[in-house]
C-alpha positions in Angstrom: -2.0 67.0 133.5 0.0 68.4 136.3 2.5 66.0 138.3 1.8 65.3 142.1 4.7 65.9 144.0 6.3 63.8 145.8 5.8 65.1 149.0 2.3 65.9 148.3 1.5 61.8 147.3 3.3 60.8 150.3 0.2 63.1 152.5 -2.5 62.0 149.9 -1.0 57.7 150.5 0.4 58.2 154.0 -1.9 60.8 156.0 0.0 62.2 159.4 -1.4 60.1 162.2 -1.3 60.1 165.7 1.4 57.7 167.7 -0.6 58.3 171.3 -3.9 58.1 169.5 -4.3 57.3 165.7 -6.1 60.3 165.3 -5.2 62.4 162.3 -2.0 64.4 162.7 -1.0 67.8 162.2 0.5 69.0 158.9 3.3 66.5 158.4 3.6 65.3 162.0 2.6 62.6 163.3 0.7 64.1 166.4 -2.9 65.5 167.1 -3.2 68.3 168.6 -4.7 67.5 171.4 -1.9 64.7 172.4 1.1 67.6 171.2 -1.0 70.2 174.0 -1.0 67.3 176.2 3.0 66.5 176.4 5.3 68.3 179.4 7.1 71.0 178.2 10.4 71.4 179.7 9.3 75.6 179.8 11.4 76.2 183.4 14.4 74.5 183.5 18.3 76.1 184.3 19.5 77.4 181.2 22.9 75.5 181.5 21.7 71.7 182.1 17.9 71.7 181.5 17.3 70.6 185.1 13.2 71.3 185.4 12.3 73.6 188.2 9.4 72.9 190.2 8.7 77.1 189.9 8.8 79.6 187.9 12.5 81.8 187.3 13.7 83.7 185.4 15.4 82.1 181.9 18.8 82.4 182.5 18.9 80.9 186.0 20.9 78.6 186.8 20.7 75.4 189.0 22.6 75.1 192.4 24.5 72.0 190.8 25.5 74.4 187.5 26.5 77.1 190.1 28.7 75.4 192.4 30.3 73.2 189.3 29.6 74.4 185.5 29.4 71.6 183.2 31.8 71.6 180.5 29.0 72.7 177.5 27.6 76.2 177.1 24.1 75.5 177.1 21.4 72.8 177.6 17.7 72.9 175.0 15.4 70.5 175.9 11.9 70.3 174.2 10.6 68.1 177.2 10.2 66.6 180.6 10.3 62.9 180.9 6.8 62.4 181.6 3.7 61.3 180.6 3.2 59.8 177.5 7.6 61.0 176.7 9.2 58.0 178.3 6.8 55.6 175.9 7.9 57.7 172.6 11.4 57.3 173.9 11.2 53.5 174.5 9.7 53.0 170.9 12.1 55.5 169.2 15.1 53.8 171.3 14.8 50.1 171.3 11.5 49.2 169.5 12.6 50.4 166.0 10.1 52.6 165.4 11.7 55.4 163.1 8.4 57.3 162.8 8.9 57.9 166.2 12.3 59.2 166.4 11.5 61.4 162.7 8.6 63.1 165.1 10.6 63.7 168.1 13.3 65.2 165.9 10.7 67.5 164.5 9.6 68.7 168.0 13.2 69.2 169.1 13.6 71.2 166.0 10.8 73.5 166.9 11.9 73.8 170.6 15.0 75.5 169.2 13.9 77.9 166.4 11.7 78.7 169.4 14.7 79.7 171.7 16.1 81.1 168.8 19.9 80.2 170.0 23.2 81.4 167.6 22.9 78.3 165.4 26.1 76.1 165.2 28.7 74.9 162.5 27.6 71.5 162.9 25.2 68.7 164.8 26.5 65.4 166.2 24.8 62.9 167.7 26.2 60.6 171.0 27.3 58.3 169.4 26.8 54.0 169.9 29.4 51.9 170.4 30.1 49.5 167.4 28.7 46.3 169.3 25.1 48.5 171.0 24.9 49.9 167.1 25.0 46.1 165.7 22.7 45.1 168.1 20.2 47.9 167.9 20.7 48.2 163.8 20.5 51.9 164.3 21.8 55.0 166.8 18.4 56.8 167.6 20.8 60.2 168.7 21.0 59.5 164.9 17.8 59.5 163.3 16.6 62.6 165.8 19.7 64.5 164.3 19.0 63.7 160.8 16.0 65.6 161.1 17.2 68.6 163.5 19.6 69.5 160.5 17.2 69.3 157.9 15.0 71.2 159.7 17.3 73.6 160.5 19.6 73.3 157.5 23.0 72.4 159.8 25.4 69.6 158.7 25.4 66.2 160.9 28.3 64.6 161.5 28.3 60.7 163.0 32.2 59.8 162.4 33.9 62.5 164.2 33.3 61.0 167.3 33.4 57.5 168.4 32.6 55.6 171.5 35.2 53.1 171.9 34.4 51.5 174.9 31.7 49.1 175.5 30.2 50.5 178.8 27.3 49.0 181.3 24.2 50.9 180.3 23.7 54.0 182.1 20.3 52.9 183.4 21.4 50.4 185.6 23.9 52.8 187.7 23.6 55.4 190.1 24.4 59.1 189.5 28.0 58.7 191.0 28.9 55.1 188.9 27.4 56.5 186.5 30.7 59.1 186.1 32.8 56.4 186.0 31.4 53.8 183.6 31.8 57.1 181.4 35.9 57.9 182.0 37.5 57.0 178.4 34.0 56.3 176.8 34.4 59.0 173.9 37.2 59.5 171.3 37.5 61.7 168.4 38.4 60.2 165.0 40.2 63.4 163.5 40.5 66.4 164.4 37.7 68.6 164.7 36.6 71.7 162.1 34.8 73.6 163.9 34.5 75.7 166.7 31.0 75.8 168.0 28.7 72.3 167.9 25.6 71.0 169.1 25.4 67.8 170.6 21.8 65.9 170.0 20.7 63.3 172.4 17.3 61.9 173.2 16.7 62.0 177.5 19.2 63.5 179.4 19.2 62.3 183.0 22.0 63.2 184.6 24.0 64.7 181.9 27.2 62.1 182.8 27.1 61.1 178.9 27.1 64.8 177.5 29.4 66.0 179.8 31.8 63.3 179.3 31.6 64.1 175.3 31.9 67.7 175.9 35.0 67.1 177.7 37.1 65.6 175.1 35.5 67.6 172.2 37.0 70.9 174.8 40.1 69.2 175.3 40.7 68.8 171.1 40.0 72.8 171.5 35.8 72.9 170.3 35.2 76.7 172.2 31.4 76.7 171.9 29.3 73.3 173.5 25.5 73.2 173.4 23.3 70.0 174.1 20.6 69.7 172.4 18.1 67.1 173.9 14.3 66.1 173.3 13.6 65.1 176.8 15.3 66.0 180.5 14.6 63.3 183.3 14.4 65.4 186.9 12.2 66.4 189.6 
């Protein structure tokens, strides 16, 4: 008799189903079709920070904000908009515990980026949690999303590199400019780094303050290549 494998039981016990609608999924993930066609791609965006546009450009445009001051990373993917039905896969993959989520959102930021089709990096890391958010939360959703990128994708993760060593008021509650300065000193690295070209993954970027601030002192320890990687980008 032939053996099942493993990955084949897992569909015939656990069938793909919807989050949005508990219909049945598509292939392994678990969204319908419908509810994936439904979802607001972040299509027209500047290619630096992801900032949506309201119109059509061309891809490489950049925003007025990128033009006047260039972050400090290369390049900004972001699968999509925060809207609709994202910021209620975010909440659930953020603070509700709900790994299914975060494995699915993972999966779509994977395809958003075989889709751009970017050099690939050395290595993936995800913003990392400060010790006492981690304890509290059990788990660093920047993580999970990673986890699955690099499968995916076949990259390396790596958590430990990078440490956030101060205990900061979430960015939520501040405004755009506070929000720069809750962030001064946030990030440290833990070694030196091994590479020269990384990916950061986050989950919503809103005004880029955390990435940036990362960026910045991966730059500094002399990382020449900086993309952000990001399921969702918060804008007009």
């Amino acid at each position: 008799m032939r053996l099942i494998g493993i990955s084949a039981l897992k569909s015939t016990l656990f069938p793909a189903t919807c989050i949005l609608c508990g219909a049945a999924g598509v292939g392994d993930r678990d969204l319908c079709a419908g509810c994936a066609a439904e979802l607001p791609h972040n299509r027209h965006a500047c290619w630096r920070c992801a900032q949506p546009f309201s119109t059509t450009k061309p891809p490489d445009t950049l925003c007025r904000r990128c033009q006047r001051q260039p972050p400090p990373f290369t390049r900004t993917i972001t699968t999509f908009r925060y809207q609709g039905a994202v910021p209620f896969l975010m909440i659930s993959a953020k603070f509700e515990g709900k790994l299914n989520v975060a494995r699915l959102l993972g999966q779509c930021l994977a395809e958003r980026v075989i889709a751009a089709a970017p050099p690939l990096p050395e290595v993936l890391i995800p913003v990392p949690l400060h010790p006492q958010r981690l304890r509290e939360r059990g788990y660093n959703q920047s993580l999970e999303i990673a986890r699955v990128v690099g499968r995916e994708l076949q990259i390396s993760v790596d958590y430990q590199s990078c440490a956030r060593v101060l205990a900061t008021t979430p960015q939520t509650e501040l405004s755009a400019r506070a929000r720069r300065h809750n962030l001064r000193g946030a990030f440290a690295l833990t070694r030196p780094p091994q590479w020269s070209r990384v990916a950061l993954i986050d989950d919503v970027m809103t005004t880029a303050t955390t990435v940036s601030e990362l960026s910045r002192v991966l730059a500094l320890a002399g990382v020449a290549e900086i993309e952000i990687w990001a399921v969702a980008r918060a804008g007009k």
